[in-house]
VOFISE-66738 format. One record per residue (C-alpha): z, x, y; residue in one letter; residue number from 1. Coordinates in pm, whole numbers, plus 50000, padded with zeros to 5 digits. Example, Ala and Ser with C-alpha at 12.3 -4.5 7.8 and 13.67 -1.06 7.14 Angstrom:
<r><pz>50780</pz><px>51230</px><py>49550</py><resn>a</resn><resi>1</resi></r>
<r><pz>50714</pz><px>51367</px><py>49894</py><resn>s</resn><resi>2</resi></r>
***
This chain:
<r><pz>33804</pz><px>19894</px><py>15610</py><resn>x</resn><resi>1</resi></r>
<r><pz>33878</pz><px>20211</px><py>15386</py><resn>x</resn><resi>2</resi></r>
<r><pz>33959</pz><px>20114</px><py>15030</py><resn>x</resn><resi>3</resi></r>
<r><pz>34321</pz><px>20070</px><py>14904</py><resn>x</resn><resi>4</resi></r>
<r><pz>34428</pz><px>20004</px><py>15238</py><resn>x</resn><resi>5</resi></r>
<r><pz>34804</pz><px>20012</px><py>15373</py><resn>x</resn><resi>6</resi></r>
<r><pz>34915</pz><px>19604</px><py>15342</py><resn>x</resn><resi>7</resi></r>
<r><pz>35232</pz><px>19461</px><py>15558</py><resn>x</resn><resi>8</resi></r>
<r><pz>35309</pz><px>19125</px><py>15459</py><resn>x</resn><resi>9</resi></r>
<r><pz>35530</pz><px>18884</px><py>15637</py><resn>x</resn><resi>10</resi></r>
<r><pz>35603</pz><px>18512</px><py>15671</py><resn>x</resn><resi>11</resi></r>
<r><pz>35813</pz><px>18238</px><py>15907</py><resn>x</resn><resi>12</resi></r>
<r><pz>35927</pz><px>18057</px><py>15558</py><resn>x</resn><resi>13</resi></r>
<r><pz>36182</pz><px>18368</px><py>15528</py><resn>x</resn><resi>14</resi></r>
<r><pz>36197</pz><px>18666</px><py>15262</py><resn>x</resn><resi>15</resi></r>
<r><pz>36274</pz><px>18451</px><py>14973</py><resn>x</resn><resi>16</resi></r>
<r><pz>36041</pz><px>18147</px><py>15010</py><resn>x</resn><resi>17</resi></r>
<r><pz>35843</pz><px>18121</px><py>14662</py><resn>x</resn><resi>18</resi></r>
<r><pz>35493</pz><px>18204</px><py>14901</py><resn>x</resn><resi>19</resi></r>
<r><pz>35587</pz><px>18533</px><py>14982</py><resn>x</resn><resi>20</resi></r>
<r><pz>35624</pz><px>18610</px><py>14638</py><resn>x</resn><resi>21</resi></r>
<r><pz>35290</pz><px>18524</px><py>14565</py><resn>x</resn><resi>22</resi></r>
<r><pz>35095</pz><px>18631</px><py>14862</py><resn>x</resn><resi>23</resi></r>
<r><pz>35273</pz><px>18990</px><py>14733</py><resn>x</resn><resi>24</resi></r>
<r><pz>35109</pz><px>18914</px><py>14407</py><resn>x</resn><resi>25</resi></r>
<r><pz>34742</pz><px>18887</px><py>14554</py><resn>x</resn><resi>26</resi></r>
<r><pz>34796</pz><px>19188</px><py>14807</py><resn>x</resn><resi>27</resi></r>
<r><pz>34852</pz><px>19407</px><py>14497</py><resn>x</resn><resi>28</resi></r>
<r><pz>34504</pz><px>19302</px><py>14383</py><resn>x</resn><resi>29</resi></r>
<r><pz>34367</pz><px>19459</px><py>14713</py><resn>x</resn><resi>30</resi></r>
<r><pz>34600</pz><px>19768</px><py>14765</py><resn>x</resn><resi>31</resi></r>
<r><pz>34929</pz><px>19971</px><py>14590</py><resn>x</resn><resi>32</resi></r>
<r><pz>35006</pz><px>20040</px><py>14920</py><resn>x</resn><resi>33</resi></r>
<r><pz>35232</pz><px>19695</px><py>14998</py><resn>x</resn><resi>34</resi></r>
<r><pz>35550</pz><px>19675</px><py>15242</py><resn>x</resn><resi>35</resi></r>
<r><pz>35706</pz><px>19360</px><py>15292</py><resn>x</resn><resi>36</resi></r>
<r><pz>35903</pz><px>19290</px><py>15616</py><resn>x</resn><resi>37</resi></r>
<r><pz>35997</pz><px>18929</px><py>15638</py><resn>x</resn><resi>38</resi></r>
<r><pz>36239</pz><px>18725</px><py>15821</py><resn>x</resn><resi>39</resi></r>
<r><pz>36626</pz><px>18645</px><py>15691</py><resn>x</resn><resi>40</resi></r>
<r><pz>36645</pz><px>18297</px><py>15687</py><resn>x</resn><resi>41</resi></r>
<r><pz>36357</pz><px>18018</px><py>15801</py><resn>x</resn><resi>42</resi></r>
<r><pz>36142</pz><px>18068</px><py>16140</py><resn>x</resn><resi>43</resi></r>
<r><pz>35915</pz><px>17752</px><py>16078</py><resn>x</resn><resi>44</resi></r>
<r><pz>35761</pz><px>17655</px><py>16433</py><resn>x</resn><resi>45</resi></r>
<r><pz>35891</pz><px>17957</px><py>16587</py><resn>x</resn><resi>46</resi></r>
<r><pz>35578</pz><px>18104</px><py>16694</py><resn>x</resn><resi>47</resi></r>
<r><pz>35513</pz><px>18443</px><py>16900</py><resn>x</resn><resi>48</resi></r>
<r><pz>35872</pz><px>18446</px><py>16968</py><resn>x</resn><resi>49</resi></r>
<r><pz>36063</pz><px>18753</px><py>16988</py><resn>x</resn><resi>50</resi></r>
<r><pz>36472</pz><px>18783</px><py>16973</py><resn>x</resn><resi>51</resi></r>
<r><pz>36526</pz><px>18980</px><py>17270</py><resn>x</resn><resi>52</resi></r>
<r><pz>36869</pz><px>19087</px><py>17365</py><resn>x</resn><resi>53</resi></r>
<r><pz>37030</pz><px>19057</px><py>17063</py><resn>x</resn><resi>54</resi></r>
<r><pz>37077</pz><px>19325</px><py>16810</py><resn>x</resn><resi>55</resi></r>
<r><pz>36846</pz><px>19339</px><py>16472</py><resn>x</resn><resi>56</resi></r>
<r><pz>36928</pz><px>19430</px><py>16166</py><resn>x</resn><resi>57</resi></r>
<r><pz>36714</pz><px>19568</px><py>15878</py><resn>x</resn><resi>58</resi></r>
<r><pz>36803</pz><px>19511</px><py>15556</py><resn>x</resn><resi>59</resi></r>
<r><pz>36660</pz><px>19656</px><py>15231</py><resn>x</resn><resi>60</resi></r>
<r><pz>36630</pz><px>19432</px><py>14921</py><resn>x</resn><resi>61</resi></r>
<r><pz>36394</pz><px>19667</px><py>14710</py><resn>x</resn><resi>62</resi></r>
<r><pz>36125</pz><px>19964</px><py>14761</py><resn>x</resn><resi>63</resi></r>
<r><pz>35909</pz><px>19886</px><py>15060</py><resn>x</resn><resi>64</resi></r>
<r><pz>36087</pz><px>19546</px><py>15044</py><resn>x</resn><resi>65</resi></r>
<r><pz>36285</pz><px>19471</px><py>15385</py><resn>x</resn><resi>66</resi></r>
<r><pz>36442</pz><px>19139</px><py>15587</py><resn>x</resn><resi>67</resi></r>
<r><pz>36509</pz><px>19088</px><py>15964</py><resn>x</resn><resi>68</resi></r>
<r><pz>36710</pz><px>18879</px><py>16095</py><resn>x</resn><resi>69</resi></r>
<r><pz>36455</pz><px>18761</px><py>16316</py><resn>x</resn><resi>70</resi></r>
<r><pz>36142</pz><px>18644</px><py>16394</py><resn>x</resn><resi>71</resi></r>
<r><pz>35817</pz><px>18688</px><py>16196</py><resn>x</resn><resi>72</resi></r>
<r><pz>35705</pz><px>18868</px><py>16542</py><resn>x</resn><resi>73</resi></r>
<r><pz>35997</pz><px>19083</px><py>16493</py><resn>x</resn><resi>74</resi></r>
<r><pz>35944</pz><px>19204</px><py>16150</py><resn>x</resn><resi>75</resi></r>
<r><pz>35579</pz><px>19317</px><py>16226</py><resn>x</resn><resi>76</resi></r>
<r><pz>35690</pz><px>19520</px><py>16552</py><resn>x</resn><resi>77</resi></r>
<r><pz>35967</pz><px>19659</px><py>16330</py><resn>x</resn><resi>78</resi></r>
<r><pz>35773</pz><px>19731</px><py>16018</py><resn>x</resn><resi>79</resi></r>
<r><pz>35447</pz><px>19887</px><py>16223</py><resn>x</resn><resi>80</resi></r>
<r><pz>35668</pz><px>20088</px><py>16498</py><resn>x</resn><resi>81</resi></r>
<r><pz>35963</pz><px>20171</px><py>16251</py><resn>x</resn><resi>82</resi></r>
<r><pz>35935</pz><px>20157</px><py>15889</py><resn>x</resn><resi>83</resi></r>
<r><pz>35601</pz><px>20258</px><py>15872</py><resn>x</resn><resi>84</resi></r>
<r><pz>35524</pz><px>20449</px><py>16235</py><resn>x</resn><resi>85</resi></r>
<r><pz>35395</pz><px>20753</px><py>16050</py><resn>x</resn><resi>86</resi></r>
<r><pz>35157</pz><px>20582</px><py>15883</py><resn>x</resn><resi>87</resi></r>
<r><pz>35060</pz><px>20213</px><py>16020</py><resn>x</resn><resi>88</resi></r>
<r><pz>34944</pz><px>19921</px><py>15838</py><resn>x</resn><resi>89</resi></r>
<r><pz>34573</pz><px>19853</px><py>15820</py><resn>x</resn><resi>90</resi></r>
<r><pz>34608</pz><px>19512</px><py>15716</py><resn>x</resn><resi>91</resi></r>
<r><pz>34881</pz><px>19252</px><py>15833</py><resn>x</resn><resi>92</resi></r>
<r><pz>34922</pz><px>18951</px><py>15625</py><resn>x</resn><resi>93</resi></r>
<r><pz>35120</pz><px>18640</px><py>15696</py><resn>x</resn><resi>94</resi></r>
<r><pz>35219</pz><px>18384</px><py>15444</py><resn>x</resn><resi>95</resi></r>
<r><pz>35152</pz><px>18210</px><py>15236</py><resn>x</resn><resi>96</resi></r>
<r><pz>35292</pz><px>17930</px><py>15409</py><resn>x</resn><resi>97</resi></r>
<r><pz>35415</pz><px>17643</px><py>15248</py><resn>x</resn><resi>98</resi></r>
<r><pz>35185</pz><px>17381</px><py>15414</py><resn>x</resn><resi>99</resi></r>
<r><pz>34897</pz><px>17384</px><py>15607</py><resn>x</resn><resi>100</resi></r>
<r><pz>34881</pz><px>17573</px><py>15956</py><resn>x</resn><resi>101</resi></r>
<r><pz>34577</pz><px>17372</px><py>16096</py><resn>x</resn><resi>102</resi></r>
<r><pz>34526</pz><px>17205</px><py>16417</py><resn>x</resn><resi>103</resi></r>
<r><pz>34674</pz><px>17256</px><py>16712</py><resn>x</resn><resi>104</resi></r>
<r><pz>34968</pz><px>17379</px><py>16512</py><resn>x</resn><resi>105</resi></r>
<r><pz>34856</pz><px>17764</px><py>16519</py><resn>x</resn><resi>106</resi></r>
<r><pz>34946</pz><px>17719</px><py>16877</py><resn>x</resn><resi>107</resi></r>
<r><pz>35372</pz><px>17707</px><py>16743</py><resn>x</resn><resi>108</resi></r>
<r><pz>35291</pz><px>17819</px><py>16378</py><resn>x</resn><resi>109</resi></r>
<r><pz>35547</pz><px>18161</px><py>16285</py><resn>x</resn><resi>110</resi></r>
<r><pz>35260</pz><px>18235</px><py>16043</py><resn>x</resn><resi>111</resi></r>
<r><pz>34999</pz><px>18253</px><py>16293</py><resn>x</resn><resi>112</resi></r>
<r><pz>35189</pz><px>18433</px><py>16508</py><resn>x</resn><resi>113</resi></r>
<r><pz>35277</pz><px>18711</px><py>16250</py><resn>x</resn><resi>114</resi></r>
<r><pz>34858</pz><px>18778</px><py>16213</py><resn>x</resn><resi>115</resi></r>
<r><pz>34857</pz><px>18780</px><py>16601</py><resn>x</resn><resi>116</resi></r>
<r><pz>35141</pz><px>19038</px><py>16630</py><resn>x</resn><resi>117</resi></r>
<r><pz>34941</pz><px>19228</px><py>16364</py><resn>x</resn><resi>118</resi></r>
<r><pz>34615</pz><px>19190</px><py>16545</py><resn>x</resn><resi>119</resi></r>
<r><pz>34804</pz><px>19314</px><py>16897</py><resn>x</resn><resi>120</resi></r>
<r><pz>34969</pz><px>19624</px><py>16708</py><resn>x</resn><resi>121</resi></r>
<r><pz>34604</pz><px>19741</px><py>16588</py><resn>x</resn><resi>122</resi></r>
<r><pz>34588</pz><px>19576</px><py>16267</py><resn>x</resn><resi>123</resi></r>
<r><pz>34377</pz><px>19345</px><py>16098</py><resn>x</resn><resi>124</resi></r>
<r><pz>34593</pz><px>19021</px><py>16122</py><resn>x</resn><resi>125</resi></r>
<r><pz>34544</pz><px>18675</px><py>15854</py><resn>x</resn><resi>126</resi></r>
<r><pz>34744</pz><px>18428</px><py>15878</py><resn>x</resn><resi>127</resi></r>
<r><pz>34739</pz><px>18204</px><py>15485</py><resn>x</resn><resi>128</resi></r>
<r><pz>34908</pz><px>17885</px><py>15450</py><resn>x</resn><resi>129</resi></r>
<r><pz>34910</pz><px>17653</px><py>15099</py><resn>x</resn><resi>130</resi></r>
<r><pz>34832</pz><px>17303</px><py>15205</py><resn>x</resn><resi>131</resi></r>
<r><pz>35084</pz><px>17010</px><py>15099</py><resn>x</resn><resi>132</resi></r>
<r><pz>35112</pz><px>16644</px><py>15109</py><resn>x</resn><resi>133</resi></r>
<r><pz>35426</pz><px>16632</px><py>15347</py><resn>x</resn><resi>134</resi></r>
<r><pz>35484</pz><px>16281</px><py>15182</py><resn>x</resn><resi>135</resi></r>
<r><pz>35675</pz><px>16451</px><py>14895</py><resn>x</resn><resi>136</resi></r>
<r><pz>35838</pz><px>16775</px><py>15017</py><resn>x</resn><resi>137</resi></r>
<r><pz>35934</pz><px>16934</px><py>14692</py><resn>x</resn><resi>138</resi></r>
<r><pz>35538</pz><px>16947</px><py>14514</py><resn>x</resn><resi>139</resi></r>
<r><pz>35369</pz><px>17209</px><py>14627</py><resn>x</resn><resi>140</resi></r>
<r><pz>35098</pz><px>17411</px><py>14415</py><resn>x</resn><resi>141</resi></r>
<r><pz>35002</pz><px>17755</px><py>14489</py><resn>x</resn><resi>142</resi></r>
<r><pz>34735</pz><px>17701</px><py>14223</py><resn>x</resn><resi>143</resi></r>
<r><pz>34431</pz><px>17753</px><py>14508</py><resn>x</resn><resi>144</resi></r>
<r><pz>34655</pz><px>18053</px><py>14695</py><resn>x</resn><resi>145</resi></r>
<r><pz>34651</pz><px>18235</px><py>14358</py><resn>x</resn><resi>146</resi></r>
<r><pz>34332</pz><px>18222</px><py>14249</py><resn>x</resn><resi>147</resi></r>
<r><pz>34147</pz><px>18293</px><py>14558</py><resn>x</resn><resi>148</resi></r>
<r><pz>34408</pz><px>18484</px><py>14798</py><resn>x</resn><resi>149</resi></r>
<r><pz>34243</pz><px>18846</px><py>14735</py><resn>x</resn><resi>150</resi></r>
<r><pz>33895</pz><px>18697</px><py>14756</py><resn>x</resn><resi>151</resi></r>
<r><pz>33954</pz><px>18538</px><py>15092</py><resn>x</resn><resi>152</resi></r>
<r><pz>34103</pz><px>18851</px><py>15195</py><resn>x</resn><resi>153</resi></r>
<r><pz>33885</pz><px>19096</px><py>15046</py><resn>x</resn><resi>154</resi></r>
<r><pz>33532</pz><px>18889</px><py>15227</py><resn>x</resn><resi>155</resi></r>
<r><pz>33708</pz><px>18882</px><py>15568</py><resn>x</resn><resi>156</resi></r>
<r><pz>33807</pz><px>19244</px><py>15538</py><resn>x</resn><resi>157</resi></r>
<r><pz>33461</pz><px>19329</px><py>15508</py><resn>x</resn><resi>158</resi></r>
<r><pz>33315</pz><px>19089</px><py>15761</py><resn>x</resn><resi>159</resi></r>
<r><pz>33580</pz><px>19169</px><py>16064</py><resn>x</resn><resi>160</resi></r>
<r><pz>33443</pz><px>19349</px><py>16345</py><resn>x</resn><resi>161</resi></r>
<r><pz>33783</pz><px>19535</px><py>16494</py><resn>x</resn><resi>162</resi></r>
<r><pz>34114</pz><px>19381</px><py>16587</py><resn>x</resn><resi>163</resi></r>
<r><pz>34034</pz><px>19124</px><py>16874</py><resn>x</resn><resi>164</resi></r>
<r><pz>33981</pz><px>18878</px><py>16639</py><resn>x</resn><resi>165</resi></r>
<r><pz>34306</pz><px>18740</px><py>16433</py><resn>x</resn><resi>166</resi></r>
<r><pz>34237</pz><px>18438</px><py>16089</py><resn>x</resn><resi>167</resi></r>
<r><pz>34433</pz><px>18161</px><py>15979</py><resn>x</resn><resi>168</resi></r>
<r><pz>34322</pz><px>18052</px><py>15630</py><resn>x</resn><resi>169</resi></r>
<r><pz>34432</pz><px>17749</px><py>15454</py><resn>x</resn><resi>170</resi></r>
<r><pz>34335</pz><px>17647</px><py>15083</py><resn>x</resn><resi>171</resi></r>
<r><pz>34344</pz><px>17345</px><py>14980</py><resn>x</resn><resi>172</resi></r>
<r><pz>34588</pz><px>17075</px><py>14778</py><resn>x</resn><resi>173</resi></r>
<r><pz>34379</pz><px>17058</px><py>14473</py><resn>x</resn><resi>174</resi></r>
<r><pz>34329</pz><px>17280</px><py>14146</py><resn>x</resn><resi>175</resi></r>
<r><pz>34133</pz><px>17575</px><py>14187</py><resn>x</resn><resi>176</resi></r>
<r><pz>33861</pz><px>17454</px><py>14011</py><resn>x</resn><resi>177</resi></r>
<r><pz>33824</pz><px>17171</px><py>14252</py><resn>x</resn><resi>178</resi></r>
<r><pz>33790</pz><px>17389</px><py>14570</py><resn>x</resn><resi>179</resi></r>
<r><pz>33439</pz><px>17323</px><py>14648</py><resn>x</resn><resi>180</resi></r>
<r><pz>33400</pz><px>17686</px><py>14855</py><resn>x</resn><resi>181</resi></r>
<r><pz>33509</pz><px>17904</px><py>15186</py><resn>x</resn><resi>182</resi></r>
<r><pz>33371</pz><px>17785</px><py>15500</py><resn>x</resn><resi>183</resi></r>
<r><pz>33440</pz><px>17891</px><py>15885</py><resn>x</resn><resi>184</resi></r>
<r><pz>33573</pz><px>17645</px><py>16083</py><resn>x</resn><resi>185</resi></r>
<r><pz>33697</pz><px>17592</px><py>16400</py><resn>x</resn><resi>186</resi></r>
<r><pz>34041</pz><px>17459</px><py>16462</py><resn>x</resn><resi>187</resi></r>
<r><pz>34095</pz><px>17042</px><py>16521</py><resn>x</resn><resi>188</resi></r>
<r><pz>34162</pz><px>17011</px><py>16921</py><resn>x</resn><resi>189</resi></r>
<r><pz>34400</pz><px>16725</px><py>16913</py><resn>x</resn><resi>190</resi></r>
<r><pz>34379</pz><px>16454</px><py>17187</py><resn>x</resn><resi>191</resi></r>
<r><pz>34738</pz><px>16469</px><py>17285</py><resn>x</resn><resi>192</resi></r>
<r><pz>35008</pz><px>16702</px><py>17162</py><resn>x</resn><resi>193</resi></r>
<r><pz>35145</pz><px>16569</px><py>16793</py><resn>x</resn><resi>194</resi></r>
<r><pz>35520</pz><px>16659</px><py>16850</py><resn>x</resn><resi>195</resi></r>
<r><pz>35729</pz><px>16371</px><py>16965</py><resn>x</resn><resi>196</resi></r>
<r><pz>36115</pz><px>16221</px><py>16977</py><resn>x</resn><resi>197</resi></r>
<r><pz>36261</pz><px>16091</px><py>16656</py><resn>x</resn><resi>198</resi></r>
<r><pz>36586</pz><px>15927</px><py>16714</py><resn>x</resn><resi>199</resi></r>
<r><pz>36856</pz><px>16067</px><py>16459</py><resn>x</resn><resi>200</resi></r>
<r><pz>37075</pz><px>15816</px><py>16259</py><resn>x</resn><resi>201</resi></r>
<r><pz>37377</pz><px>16050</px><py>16419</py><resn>x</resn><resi>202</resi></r>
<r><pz>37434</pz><px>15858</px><py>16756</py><resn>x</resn><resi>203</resi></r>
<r><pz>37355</pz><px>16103</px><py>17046</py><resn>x</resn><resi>204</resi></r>
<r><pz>37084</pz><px>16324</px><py>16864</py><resn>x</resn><resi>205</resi></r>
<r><pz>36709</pz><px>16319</px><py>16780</py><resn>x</resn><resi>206</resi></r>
<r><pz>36447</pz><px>16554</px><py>16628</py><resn>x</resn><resi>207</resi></r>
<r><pz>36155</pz><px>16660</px><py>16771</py><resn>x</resn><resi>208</resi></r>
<r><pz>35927</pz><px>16595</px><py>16487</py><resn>x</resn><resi>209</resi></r>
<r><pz>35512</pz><px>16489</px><py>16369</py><resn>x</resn><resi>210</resi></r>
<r><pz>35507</pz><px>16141</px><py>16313</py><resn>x</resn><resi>211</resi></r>
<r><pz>35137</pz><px>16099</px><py>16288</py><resn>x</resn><resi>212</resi></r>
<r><pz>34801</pz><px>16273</px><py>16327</py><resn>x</resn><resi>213</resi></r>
<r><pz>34609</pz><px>16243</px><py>16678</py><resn>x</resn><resi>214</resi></r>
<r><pz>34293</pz><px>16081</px><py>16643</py><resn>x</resn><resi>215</resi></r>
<r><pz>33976</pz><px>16095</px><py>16628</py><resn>x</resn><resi>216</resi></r>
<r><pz>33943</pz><px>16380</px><py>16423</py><resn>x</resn><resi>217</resi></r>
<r><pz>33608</pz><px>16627</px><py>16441</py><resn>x</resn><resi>218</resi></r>
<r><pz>33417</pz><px>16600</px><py>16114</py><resn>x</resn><resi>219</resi></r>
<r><pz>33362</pz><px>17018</px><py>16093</py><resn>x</resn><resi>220</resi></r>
<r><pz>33704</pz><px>17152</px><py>16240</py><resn>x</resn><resi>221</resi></r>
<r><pz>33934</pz><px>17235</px><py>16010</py><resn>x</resn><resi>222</resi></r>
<r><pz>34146</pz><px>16957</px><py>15938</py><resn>x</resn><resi>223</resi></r>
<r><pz>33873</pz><px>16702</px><py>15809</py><resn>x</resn><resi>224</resi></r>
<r><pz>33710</pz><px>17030</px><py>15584</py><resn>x</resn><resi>225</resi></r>
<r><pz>34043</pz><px>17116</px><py>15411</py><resn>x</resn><resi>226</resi></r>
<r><pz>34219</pz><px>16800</px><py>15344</py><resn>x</resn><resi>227</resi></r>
<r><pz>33923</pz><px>16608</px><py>15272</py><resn>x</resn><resi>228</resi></r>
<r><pz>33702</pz><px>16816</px><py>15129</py><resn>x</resn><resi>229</resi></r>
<r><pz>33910</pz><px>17019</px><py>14943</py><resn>x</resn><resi>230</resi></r>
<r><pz>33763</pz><px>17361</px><py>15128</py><resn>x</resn><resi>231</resi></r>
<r><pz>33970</pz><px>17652</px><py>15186</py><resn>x</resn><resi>232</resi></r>
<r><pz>33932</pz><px>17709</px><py>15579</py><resn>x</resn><resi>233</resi></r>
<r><pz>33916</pz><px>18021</px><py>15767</py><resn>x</resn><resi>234</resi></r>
<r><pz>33921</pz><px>18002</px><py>16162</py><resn>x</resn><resi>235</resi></r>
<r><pz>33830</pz><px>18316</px><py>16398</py><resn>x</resn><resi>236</resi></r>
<r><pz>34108</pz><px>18358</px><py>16681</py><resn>x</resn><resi>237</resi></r>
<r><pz>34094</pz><px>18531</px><py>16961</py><resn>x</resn><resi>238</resi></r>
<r><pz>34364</pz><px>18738</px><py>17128</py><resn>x</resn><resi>239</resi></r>
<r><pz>34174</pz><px>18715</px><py>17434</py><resn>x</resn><resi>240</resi></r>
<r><pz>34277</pz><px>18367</px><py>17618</py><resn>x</resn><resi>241</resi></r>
<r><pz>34125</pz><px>18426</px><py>17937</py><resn>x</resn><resi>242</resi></r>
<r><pz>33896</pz><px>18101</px><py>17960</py><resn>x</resn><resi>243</resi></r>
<r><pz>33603</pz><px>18337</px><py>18112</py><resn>x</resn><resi>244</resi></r>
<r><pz>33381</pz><px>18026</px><py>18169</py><resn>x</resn><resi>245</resi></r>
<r><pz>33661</pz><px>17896</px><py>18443</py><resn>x</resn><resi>246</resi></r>
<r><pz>33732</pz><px>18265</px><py>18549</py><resn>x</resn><resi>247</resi></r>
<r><pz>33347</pz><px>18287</px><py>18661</py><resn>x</resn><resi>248</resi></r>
<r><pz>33351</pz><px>17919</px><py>18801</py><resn>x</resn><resi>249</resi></r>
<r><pz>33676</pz><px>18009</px><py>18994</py><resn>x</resn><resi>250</resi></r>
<r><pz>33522</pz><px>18369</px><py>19159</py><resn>x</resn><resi>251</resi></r>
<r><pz>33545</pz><px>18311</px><py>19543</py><resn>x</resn><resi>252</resi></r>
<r><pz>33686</pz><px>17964</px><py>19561</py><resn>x</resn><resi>253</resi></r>
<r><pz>34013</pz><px>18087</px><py>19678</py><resn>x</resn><resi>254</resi></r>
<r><pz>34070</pz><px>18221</px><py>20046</py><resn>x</resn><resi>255</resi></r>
<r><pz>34308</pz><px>18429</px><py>20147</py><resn>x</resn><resi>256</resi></r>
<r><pz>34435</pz><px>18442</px><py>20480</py><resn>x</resn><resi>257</resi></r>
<r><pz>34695</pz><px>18749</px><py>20547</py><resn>x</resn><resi>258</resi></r>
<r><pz>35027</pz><px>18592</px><py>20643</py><resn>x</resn><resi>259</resi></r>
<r><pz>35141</pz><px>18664</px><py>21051</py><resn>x</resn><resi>260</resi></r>
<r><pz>35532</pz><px>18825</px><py>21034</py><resn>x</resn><resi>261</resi></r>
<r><pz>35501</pz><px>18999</px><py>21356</py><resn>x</resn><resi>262</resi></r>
<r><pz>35812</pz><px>18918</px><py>21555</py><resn>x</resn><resi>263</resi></r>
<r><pz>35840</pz><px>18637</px><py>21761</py><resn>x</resn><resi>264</resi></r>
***
């Protein structure tokens, strides 16, 4: 990728989440060519969505700096086929999420789904997400995201091999100086789905909601590496879904017999 290359950075925690802020920070260590195009208010779990049939509105909040009230999906097919259609982004980045994106989870994650709208526009898309012990909701440390966002970004820029590939990175809940290093992993099949009913104490109403982790877990996917082993993860995606093992395996087994509507 050509040096100082044009950055768009958006997120499913909304525009003023404090990991926007920062993932901002490290872009600027790559590029002065930033835009920011991020989502009103909170998408969490959102995913690929897009808000179809209902009017979108951009607003400005500084130079470069815009919110949607939308979808992460939405910013990046306003920022790359509006705000900057004369001149694309190169480089899509989605983050930093506050918690880890692991799992399963990139399957519903806003984040993910941000890089993947990136990716499917003709940009390099990575996803970045700052793990967090869920435990206690209000400590999270953006210690590892700081120190290690623009190298993370700058080795994968380097190593991608055009936009059919999208990467969701996580770093770790420790200091930086307890991240023991980068490594490529794949993402943590679970055995069953992890969303389930809560019951609500409001009579009538429930969450849907994680209550715990499927087990057993793979020793080198990416759950056991980054909240273990204090790694920072990064996990290859593919836009393509098309299982091509079962497309092969499937090639003649159905016959088609042309339906009769002649009249009686």
């Amino acid at each position: 990728m050509k040096s100082n290359p044009r950055i768009l950075i958006t997120n499913d925690d909304g525009i003023d989440a404090p990991g926007i802020k920062v993932l901002e920070n490290v872009a600027r260590e790559i590029s002065d060519d930033v835009w920011v195009v991020a989502p009103q208010t909170n998408q969490s779990g959102v995913g690929h969505k897009f808000t179809l049939g209902h009017e979108l509105e951009i607003e400005q909040r500084d130079k470069q700096i815009f919110a949607i009230n939308g979808s992460p999906a939405d910013c990046i097919v306003t920022g790359m086929t509006h705000l900057l259609k004369d001149k694309k982004a190169d480089l899509v980045l989605s983050g930093v999420n506050r918690g880890q994106n692991i799992a399963d989870l990139v399957n519903c994650s806003g984040t993910a789904a941000g890089a993947r709208e990136g990716a499917l526009q003709g940009a390099l898309g990575i996803a970045l997400s700052q793990s967090m012990d869920f435990s206690n909701e209000h400590m999270i440390e953006w210690d590892c995201s700081k120190a290690y966002g623009a190298q993370v970004i700058k080795q994968i820029m380097a190593s991608a091999r055009g936009t059919e590939t999208y990467y969701n990175v996580n770093f770790p809940r420790c200091e930086a100086k307890d991240v023991t290093g980068v490594e490529v992993v794949p993402h943590q099949r679970f055995s069953t789905s992890p969303f389930e009913y809560y019951p609500s104490d409001n009579e009538g109403k429930h969450f849907v909601a994680i209550l715990q982790t499927p087990t057993p877990l793979t020793p080198g996917a990416d759950c056991v590496r980054l909240l273990e082993h204090n790694a920072i993860t990064v996990t290859p995606l593919l836009l393509q879904q098309t299982d091509m093992a079962e497309l092969k395996r499937l090639e003649g087994a159905f016959q088609f017999s042309k339906a009769n509507h002649d009249a009686g």
